[in-house]
C-alpha positions as CSV (number, residue, x, y, z in Angstrom):
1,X,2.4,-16.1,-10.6
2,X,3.0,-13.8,-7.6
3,X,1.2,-10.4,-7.2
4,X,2.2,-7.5,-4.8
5,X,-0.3,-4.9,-4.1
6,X,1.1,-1.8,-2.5
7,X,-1.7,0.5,-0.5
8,X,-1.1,3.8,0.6
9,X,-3.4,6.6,1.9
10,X,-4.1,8.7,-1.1
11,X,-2.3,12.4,-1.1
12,X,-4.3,14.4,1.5
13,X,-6.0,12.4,3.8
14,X,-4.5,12.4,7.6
15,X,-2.5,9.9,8.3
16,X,-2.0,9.4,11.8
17,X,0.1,6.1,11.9
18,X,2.8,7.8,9.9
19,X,3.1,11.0,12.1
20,X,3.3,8.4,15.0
21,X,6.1,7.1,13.1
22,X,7.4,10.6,12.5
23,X,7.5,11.6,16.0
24,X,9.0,8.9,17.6
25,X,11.7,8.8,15.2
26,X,12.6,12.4,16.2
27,X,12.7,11.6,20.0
28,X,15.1,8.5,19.0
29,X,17.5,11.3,17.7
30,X,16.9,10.8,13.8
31,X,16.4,14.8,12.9
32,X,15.2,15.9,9.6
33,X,12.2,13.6,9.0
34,X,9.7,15.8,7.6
35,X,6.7,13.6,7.0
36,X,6.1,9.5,7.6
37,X,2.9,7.7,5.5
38,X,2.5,4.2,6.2
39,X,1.0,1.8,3.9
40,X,0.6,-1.7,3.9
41,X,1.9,-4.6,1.4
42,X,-0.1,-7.6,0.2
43,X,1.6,-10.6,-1.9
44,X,-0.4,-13.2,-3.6
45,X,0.8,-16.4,-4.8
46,X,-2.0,-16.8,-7.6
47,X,-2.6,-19.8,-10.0
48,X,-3.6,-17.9,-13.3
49,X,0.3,-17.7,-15.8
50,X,-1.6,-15.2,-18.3
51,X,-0.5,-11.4,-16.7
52,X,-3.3,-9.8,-18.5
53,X,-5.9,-11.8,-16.2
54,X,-3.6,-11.7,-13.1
55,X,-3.5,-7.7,-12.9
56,X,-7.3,-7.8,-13.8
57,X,-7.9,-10.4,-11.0
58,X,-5.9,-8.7,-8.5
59,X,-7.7,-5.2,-9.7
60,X,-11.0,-6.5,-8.7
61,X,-9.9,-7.8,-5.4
62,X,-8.4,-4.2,-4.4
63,X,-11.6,-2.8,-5.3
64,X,-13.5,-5.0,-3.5
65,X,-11.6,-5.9,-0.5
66,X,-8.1,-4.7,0.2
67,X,-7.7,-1.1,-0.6
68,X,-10.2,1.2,0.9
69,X,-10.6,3.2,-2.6
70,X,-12.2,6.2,-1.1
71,X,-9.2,7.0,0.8
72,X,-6.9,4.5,-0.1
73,X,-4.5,4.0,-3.2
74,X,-2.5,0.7,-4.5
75,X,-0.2,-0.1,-7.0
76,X,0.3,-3.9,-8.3
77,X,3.3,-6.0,-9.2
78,X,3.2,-8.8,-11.2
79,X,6.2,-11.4,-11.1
């Protein structure tokens, strides 16, 4: 089964990366971008077939290792 975790900066906190992105984007000529976040994306190729386990496995790892939860977000996709 693969998994895709999607993390984001939660609503609120600074993100500098994506105003970076925001501002160079202008000086390329690209007007009207109002705001940039940047995130990251994570696949897994995982050996667990039940889904239930897989988002539960994946859930744990995020909390313990690839999503800062204090500041961070993520969403998972199972497939």
């Amino acid at each position: 089964m693969k998994a895709r975790v999607h993390v984001m900066l939660k609503d609120g906190v600074l993100d500098p990366q994506g105003e970076a992105v925001r501002h160079a984007l202008g000086t390329l000529g690209f007007a009207g971008v109002e705001g940039v976040r940047q995130g990251k994306v994570i696949e897994l190729d995982l050996a667990e077939t039940d889904a239930a386990k897989a988002e539960s496995a994946v859930r744990a790892m995020c909390d313990r290792l690839l999503a800062n939860t204090v500041i961070e977000k993520y969403t998972i996709e199972l497939a």
